[in-house]
N, C-alpha and C positions, 0 to 999 in steps of 0.2 A: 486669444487676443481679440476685444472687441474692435469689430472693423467698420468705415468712414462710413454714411449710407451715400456718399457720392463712390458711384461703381468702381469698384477695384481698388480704393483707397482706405489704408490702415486706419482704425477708430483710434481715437486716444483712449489713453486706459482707465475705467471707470470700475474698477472692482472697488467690492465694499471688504473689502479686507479678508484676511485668514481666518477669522474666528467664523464670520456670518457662511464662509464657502462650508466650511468644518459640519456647520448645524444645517446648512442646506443638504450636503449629500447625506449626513443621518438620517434627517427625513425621510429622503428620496429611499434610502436603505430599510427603513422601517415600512415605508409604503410597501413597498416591493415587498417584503419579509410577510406582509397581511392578504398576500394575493397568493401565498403557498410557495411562492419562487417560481408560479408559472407567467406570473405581471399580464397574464389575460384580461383585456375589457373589451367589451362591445360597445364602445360609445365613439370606437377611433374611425379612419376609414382611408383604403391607399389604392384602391383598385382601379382601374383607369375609366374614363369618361371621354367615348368620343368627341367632338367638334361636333355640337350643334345638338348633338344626337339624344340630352336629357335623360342620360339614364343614369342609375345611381352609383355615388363609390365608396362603399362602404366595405368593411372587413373590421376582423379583430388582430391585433397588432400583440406583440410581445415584448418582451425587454430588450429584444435582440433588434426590433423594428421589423421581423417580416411580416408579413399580413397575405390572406387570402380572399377571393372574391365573394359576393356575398349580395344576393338582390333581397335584400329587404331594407326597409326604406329608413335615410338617414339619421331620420327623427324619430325610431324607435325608444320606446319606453326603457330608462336606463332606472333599477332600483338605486335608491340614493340609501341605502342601509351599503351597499356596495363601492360607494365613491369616496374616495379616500382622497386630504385635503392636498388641493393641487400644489407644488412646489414652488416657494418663494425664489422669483427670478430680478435681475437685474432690470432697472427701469430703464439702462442703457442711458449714451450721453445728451438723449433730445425728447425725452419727458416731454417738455411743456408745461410741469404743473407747480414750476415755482422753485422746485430743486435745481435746479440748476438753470440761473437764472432768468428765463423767460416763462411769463405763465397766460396760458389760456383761459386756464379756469375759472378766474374773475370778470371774463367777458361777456356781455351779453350777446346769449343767441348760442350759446356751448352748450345747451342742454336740447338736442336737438337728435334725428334718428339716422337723417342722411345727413353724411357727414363729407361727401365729394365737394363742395365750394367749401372757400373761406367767408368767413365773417370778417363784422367788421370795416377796419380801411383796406384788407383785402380783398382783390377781384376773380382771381382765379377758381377754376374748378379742374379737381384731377381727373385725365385722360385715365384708360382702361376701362378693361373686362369686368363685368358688373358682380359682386359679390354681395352676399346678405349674410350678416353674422351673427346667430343666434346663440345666446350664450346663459345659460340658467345657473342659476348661481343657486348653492346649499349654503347654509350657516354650519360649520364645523362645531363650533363652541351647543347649537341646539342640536344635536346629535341627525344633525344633515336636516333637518327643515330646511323649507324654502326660504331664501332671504326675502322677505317682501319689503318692499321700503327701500333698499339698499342702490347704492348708485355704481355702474360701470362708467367709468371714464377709457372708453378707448383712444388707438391712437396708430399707425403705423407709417413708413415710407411709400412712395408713390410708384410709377411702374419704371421710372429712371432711378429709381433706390435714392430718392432724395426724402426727407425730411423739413417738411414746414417749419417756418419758425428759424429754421437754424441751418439746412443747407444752402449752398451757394445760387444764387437764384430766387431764391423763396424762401429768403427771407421777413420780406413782408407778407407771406402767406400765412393760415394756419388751416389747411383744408386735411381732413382725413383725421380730425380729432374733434372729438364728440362724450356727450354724458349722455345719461339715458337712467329712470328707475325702473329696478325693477319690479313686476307686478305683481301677483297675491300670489302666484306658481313662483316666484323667483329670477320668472324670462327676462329676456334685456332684448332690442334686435335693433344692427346698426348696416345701415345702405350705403355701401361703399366702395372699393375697387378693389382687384386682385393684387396684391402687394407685387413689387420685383424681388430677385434674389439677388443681392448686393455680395461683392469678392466678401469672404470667411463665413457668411451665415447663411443658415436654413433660412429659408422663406417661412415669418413669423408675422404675430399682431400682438403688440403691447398692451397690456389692461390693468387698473388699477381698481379696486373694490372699494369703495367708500359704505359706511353706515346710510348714509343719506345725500339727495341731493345737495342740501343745505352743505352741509359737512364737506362736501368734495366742490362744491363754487367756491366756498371760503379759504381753499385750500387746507383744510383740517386732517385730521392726523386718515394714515390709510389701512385697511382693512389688511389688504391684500395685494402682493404688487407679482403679475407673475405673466405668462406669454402665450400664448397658442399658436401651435405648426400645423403645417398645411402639408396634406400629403402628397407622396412623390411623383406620384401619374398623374393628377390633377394638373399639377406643379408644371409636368414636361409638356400637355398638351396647351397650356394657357400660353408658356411663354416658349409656344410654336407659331402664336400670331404677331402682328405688327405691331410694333411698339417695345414687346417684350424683350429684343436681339439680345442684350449683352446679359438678360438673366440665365439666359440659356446655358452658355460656356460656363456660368457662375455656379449653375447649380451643377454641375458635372465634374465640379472641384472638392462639392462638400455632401456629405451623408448627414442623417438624421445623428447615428451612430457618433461621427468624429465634431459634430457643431458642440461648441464650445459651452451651451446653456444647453442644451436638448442631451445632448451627450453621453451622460452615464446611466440613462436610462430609455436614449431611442425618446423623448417623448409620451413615454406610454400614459401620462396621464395628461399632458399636453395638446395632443394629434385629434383636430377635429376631423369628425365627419362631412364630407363634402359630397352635394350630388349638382347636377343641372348639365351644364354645357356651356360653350365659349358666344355660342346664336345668341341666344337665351341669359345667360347669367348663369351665378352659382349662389350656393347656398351651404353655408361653412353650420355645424350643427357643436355645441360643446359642452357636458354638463360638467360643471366642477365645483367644491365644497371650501369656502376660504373663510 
């Protein structure tokens, strides 16, 4: 059941139906099925990261979600003959992008990299732990070329698990949702905060792939609509600091394993690499094929 992003409150139910759930876990089964059934990648990362301390957390994860530590660095070179296309996810009930009623996308000043304030006739800017989200994007359809040209529209909650635009409060906000294209290598990179973990879900970030900037301001048709998890040591020492209290209990509710979108497969094509520390900031790493 998707849940409220106001903390510990049920989501209304936004599923897209029995048929689109049916073709999502084929997918996710057929991925799996191309990895030999050991769902090994090196582009994930869960090893812990002390406070302050800037060292890296990387690992290779499995279908199962365990992972092991690993100092080599997060931004290692992942072959894209090997990335297989990431799984179509729920855009959940606070988009922003016109689906469901309220849209950003048409606004000027939404194609931008740091995405912490709002635009706009909003004033706010979101409180937390600094994250940088790099996220390279392949073309599936060009046998994993880099998508140059192509636009991420990201987007997620804040560190009270609220939602711009649409939860209580902030409403007239839209801070923490951003475009970006991206460049001749396919990168995108978005200056943001460390999400909270909200009652029922992993600690996620929503992104939409458009062909082009053009295409994704107009709100035009989408490439790819799907999520990226953050891993679980990261996860525990971020929301050890002030601000983060109720993600804490939140996330000791839920695994990679039992989350309702991550689920049936842990993540495993999902789960960015993350290194830095909570002094300093972090740095979420994610190559994926849409």
């Amino acid at each position: 059941m998707n849940m409220n992003p106001r903390l510990g409150q049920p989501h209304p139910d936004h599923d897209r139906g029995l048929a689109y759930d049916v073709s999502t876990l084929l997918s996710r089964r057929r991925a799996l099925g191309l990895l030999g059934g050991a769902g090994l990648v090196t582009l994930v990362g869960c090893s812990s990261s002390d406070q302050g301390s800037g060292t890296t957390s990387t690992a290779s994860a499995s279908a199962s979600g365990s992972s092991s530590s690993s100092s080599s660095s997060a931004a290692d070179v992942v072959n894209a003959a090997d990335v297989v296309e990431v799984p179509d996810e729920t855009a959940g009930p606070y988009p922003g992008d016109g689906s469901n009623g309220r849209d950003v996308l048409t606004q000027s000043g939404i194609v931008r990299s740091d995405i912490r304030k709002s635009i706009g006739t909003g004033s706010a800017t979101a409180a937390g732990i600094p994250l940088t989200v790099h996220l390279t994007v392949l073309s599936a359809d060009r046998d994993n070329a880099a998508y140059a040209g192509a636009a991420v529209y990201l987007w997620h909650c804040d560190r009270d698990g609220k939602y711009s635009m649409y939860s209580d409060g902030v409403e007239n906000e839209n801070y923490l949702r951003g475009v970006q294209e991206c460049g001749a290598d396919g990168t995108v990179s978005f200056t943001t905060i460390f999400p909270a973990c909200y009652a029922g879900r992993w600690p996620h970030i929503h992104f939409e792939v458009y062909a082009s900037v053009d295409v994704a301001t107009s709100s035009g048709p989408i490439v790819k609509t799907s999520q990226i998890a953050l891993p679980d040591a990261v996860c525990r020492t971020v929301y050890g600091t002030s601000g983060y209290d109720a993600s804490t209990h939140n996330l000791a509710q839920i695994s990679l394993a039992s989350d309702n979108v991550f689920g049936d497969d842990s993540g495993v094509h999902q789960l960015a690499t993350v290194t830095g520390g909570t002094s300093q900031g972090y740095s979420a790493h994610l190559t994926i094929a849409a």
